[in-house]
SERO-4910 file (N, C-alpha, C, O; in steps of 0.05 Angstrom, whole numbers):
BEGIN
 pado doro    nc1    nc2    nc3   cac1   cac2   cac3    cc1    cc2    cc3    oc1    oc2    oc3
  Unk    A   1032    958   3668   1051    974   3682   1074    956   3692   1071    932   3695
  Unk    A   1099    973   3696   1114    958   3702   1117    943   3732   1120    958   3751
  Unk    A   1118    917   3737   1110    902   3763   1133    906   3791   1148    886   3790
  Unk    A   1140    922   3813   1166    927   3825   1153    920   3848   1133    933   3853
  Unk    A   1159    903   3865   1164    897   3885   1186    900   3902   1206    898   3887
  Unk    A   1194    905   3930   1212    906   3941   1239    900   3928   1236    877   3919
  Unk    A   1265    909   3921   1276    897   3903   1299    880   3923   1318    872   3910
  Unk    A   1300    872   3952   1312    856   3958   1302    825   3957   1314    805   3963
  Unk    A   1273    831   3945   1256    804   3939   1256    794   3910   1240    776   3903
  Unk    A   1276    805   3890   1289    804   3872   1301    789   3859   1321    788   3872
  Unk    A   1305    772   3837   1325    761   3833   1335    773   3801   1318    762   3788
  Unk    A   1350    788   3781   1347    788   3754   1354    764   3740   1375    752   3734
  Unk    A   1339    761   3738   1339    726   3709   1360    731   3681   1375    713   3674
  Unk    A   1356    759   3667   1374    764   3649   1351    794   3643   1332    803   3656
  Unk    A   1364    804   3615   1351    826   3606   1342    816   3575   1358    805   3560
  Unk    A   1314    822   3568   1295    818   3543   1313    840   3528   1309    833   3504
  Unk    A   1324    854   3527   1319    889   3518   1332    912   3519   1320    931   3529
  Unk    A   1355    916   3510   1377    940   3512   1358    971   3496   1343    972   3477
  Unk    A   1365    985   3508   1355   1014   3498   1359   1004   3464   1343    988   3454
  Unk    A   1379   1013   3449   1374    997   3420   1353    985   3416   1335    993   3400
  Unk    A   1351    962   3429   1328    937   3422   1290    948   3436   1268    938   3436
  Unk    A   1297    963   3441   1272    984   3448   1263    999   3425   1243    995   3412
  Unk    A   1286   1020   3420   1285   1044   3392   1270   1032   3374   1250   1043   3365
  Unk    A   1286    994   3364   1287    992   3347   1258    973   3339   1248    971   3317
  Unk    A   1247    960   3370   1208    958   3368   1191    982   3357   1174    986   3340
  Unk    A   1213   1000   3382   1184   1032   3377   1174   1032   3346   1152   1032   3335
  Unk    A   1210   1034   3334   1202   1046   3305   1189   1018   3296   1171   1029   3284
  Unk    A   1185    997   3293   1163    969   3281   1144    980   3283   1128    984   3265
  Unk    A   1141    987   3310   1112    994   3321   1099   1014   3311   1076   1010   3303
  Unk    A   1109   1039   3308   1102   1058   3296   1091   1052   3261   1069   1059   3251
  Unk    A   1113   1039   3250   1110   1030   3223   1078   1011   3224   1059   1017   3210
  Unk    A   1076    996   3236   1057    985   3239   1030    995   3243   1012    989   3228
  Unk    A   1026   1013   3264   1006   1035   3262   1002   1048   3245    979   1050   3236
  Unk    A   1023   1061   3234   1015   1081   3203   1006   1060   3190    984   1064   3181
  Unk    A   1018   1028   3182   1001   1020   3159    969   1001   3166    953    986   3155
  Unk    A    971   1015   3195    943    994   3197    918   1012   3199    895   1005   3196
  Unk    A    928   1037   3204    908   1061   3218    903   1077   3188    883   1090   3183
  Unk    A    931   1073   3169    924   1088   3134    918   1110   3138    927   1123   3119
  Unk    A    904   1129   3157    896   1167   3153    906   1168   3181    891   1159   3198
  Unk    A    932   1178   3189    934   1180   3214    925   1213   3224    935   1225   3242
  Unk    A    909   1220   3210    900   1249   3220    882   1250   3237    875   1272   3245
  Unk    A    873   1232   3246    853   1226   3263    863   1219   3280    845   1223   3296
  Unk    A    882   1209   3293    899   1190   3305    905   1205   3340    913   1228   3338
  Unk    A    904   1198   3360    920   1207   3387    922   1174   3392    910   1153   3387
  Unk    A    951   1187   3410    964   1168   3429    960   1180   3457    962   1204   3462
  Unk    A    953   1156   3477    938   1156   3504    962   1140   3520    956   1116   3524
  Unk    A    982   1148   3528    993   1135   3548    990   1135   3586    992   1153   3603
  Unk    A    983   1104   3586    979   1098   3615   1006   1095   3631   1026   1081   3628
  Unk    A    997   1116   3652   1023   1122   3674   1029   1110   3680   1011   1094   3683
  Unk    A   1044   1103   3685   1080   1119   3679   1089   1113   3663   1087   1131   3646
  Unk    A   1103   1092   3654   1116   1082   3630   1102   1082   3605   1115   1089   3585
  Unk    A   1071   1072   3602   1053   1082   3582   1060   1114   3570   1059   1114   3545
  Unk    A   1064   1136   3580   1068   1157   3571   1088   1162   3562   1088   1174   3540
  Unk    A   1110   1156   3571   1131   1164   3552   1144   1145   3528   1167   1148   3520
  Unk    A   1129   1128   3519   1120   1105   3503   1101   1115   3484   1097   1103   3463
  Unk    A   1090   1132   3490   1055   1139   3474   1073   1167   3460   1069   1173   3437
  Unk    A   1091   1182   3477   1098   1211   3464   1124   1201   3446   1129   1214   3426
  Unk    A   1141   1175   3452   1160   1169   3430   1143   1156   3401   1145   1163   3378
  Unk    A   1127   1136   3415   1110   1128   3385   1087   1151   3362   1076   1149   3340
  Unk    A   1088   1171   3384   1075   1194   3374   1097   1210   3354   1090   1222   3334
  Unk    A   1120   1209   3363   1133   1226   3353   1154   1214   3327   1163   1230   3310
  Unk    A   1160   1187   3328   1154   1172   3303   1145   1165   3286   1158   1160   3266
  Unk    A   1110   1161   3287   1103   1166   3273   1095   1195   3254   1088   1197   3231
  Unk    A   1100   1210   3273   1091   1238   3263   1116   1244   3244   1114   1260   3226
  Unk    A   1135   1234   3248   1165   1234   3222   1155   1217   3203   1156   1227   3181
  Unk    A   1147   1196   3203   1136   1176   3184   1109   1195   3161   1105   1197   3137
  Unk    A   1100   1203   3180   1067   1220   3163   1076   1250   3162   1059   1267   3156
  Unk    A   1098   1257   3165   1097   1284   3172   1077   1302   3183   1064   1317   3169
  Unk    A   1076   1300   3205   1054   1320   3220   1049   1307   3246   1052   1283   3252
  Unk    A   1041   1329   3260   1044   1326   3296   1022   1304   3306    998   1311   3302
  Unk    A   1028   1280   3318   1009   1264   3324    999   1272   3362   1014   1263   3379
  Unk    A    973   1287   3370    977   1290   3395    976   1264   3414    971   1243   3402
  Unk    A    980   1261   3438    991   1247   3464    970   1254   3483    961   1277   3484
  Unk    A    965   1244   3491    943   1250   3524    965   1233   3541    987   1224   3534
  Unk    A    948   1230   3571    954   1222   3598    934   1203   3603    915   1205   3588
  Unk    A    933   1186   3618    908   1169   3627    928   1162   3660    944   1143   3659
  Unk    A    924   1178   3687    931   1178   3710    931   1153   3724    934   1159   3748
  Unk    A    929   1124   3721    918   1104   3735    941   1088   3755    962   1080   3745
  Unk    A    932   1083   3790    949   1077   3794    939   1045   3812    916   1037   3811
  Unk    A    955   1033   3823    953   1005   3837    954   1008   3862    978   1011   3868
  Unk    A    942   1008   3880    944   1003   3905    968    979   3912    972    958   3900
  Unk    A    982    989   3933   1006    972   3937   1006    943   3937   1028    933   3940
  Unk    A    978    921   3933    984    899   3934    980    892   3910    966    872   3909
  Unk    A    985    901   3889    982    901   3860   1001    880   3845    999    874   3821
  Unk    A   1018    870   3861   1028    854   3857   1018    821   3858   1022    804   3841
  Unk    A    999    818   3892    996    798   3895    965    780   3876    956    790   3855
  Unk    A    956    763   3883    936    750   3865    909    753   3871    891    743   3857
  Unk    A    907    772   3901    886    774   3908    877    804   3914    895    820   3921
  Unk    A    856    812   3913    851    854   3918    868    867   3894    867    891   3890
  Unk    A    884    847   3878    891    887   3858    866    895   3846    849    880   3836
  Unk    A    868    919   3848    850    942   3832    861    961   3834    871    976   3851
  Unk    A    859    960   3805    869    986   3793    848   1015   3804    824   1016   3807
  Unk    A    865   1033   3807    850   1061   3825    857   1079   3791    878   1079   3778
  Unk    A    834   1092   3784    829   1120   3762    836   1140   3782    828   1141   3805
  Unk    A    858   1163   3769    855   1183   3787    839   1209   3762    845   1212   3738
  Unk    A    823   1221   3774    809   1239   3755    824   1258   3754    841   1266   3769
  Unk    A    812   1267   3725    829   1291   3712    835   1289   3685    834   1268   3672
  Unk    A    843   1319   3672    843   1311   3641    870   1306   3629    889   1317   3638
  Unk    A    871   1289   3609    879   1271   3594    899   1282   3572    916   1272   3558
  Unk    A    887   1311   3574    899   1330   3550    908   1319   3524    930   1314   3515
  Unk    A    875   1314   3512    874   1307   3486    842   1301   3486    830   1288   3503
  Unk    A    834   1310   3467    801   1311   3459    803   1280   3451    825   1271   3447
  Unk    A    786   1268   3449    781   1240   3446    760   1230   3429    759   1209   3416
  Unk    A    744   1249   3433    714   1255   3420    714   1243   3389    723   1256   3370
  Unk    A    705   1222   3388    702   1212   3349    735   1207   3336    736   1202   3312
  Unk    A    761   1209   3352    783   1194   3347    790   1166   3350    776   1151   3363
  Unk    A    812   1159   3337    828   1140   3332    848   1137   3351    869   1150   3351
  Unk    A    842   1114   3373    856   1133   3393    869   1100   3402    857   1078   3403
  Unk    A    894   1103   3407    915   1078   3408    929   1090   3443    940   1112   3445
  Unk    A    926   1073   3462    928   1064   3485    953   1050   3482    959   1033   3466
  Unk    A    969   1062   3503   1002   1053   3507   1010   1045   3523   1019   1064   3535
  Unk    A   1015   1022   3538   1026   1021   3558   1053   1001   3557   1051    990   3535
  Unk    A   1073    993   3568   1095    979   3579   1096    953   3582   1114    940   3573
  Unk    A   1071    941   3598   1073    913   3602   1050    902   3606   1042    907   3629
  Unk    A   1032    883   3591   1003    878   3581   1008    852   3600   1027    837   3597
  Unk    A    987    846   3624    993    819   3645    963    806   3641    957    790   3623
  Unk    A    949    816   3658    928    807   3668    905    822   3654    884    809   3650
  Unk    A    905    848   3645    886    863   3632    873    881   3644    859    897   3632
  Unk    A    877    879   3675    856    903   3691    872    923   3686    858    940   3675
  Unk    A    894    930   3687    901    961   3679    889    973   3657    881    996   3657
  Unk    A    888    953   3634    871    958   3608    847    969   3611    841    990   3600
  Unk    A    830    955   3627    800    949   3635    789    976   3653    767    986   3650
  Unk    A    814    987   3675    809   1010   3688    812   1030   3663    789   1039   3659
  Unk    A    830   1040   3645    846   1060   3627    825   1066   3605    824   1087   3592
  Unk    A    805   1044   3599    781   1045   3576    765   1058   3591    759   1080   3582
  Unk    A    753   1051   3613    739   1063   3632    736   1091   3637    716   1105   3641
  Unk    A    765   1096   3636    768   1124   3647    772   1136   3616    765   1160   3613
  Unk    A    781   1124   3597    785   1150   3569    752   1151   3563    745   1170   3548
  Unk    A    733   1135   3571    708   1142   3557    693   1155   3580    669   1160   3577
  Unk    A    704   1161   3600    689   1189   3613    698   1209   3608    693   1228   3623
  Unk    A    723   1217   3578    733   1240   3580    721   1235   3549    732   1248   3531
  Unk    A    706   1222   3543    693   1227   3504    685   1197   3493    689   1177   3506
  Unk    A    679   1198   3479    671   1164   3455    693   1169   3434    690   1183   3414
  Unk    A    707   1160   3438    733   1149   3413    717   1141   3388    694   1133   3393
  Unk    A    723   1140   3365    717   1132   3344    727   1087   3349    718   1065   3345
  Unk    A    744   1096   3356    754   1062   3362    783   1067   3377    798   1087   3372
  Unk    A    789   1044   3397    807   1046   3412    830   1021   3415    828    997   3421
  Unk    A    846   1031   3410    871   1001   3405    887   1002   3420    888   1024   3430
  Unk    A    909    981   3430    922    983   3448    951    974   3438    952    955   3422
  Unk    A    975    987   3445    996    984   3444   1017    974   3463   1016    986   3484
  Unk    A   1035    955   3463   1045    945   3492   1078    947   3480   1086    951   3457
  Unk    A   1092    942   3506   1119    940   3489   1117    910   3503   1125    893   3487
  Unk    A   1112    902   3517   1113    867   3528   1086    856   3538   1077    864   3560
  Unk    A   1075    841   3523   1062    819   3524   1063    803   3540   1074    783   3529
  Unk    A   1058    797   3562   1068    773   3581   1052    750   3579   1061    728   3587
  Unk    A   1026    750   3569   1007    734   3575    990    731   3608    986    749   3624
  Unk    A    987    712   3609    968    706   3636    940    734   3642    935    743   3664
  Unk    A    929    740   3623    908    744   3623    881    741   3647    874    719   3654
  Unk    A    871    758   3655    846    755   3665    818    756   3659    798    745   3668
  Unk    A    825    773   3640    810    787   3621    810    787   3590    831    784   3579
  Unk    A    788    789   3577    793    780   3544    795    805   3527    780    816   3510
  Unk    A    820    810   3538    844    837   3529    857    831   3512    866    808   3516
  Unk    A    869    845   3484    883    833   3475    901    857   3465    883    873   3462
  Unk    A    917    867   3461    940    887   3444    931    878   3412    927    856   3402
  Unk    A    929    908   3400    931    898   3368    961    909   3364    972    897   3346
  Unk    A    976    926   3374   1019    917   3375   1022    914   3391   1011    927   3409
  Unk    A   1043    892   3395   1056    887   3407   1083    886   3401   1090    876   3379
  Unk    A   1104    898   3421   1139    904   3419   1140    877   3419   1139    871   3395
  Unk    A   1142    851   3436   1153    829   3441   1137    820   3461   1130    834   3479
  Unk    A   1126    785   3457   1118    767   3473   1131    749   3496   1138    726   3495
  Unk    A   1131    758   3508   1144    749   3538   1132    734   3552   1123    741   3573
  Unk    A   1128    706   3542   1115    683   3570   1136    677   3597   1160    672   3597
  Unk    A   1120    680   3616   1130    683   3638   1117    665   3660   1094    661   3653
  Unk    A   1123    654   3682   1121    649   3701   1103    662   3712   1093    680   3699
  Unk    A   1092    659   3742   1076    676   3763   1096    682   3782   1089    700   3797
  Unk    A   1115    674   3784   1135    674   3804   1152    704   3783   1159    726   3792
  Unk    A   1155    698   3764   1171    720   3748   1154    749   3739   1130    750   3736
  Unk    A   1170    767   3738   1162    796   3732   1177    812   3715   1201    808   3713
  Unk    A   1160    837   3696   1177    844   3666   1182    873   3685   1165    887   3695
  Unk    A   1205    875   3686   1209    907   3695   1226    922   3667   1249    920   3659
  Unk    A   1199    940   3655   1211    961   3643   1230    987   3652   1224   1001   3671
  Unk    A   1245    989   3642   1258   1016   3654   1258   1029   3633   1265   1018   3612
  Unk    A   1250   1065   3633   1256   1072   3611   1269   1109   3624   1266   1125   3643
  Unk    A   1281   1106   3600   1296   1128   3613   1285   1157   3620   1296   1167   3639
  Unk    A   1264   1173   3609   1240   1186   3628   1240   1181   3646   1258   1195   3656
  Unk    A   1229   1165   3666   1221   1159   3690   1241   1146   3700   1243   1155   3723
  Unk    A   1264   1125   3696   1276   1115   3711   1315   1117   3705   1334   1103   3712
  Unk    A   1312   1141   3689   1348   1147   3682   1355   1120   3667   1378   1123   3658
  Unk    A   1346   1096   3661   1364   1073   3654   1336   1069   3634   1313   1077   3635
  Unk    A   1350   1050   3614   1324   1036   3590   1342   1009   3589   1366   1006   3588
  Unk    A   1316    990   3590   1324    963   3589   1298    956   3598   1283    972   3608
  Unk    A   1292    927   3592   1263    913   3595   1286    885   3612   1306    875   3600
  Unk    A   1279    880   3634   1292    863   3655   1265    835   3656   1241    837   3649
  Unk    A   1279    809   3667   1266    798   3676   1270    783   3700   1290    768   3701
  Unk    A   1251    784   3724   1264    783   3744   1255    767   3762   1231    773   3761
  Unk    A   1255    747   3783   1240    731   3794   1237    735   3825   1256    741   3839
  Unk    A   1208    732   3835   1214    745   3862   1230    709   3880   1227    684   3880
  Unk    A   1246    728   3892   1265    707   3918   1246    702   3945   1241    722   3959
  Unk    A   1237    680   3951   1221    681   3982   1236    680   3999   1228    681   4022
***
């Protein structure tokens, strides 16, 4: 998810990512899935809130031009308790509820925005397999940052972004935040 802290604690470093340079991952990404997944009739996209979802309904809807035919989208509700930022107590919180999309024996590709540490991953598997058993489950990111906690890995990835601990990937996408651009930004003490 995307990392926002106070934004007078802010600094922008530059931008990874103009709306263009987004479109133009999605559609890789998409291409990439159709040729790795070969029968996408089986196929849902599971985007994790907030930016995960409207990421999961564009790559859904790309590929479904690519295969011709409607690829469905679920929800996966998961949110961070406000110190989610810092290095100590994040946990990720499941909020229950359905997902709107059967899951049950699918091909089911997990979306989210910005792949860090892996507990968002770790909560989002958690919660799609109390709503069914996937046939197999893959994960999609548009930024890679590394620094890992967990032995998480994306099978796509938009772009690899090594980063600092001091630095943070703020997606914006235009759904949720009127503006699209992938920022990088460093917090100021």
């Amino acid at each position: 998810m995307s990392e926002k802290p106070t934004q007078s604690s802010l600094r922008v470093k530059g931008r990874l990512m103009s709306a263009s340079e987004i479109e133009r991952t999605l559609v890789r990404l998409a291409h990439q899935i159709v040729e790795k997944t070969g029968d996408s009739s089986n196929l849902a996209l599971v985007g994790i809130k907030r930016r995960g979802v409207p990421l999961a309904e564009r790559l859904a809807r790309l590929i479904g031009q690519i295969e011709k035919q409607t690829i469905p989208t679920g929800v996966l509700d998961i949110q961070f308790y406000r110190d989610d930022l810092s290095t100590t107590g994040a946990r990720p919180i499941v909020k229950p509820g359905a997902i709107g999309v059967d899951v049950e024996g699918r091909d089911v590709i997990l979306c989210d925005d910005v792949l860090y540490t892996g507990r968002t991953i770790r909560a989002a598997l958690d919660a799609l397999f109390d709503h069914g058993r996937p046939r197999c489950v893959q994960l999609a990111v548009l930024i890679d940052r590394g620094h890992r906690e967990l032995p998480i890995e994306a099978t796509y990835v938009g772009r690899q972004v090594p980063t600092s601990s001091r630095e943070i990937i703020e997606v914006k996408l235009q759904e949720v935040d009127n503006d699209e651009q992938v920022l990088l930004v460093e917090r100021v003490d």
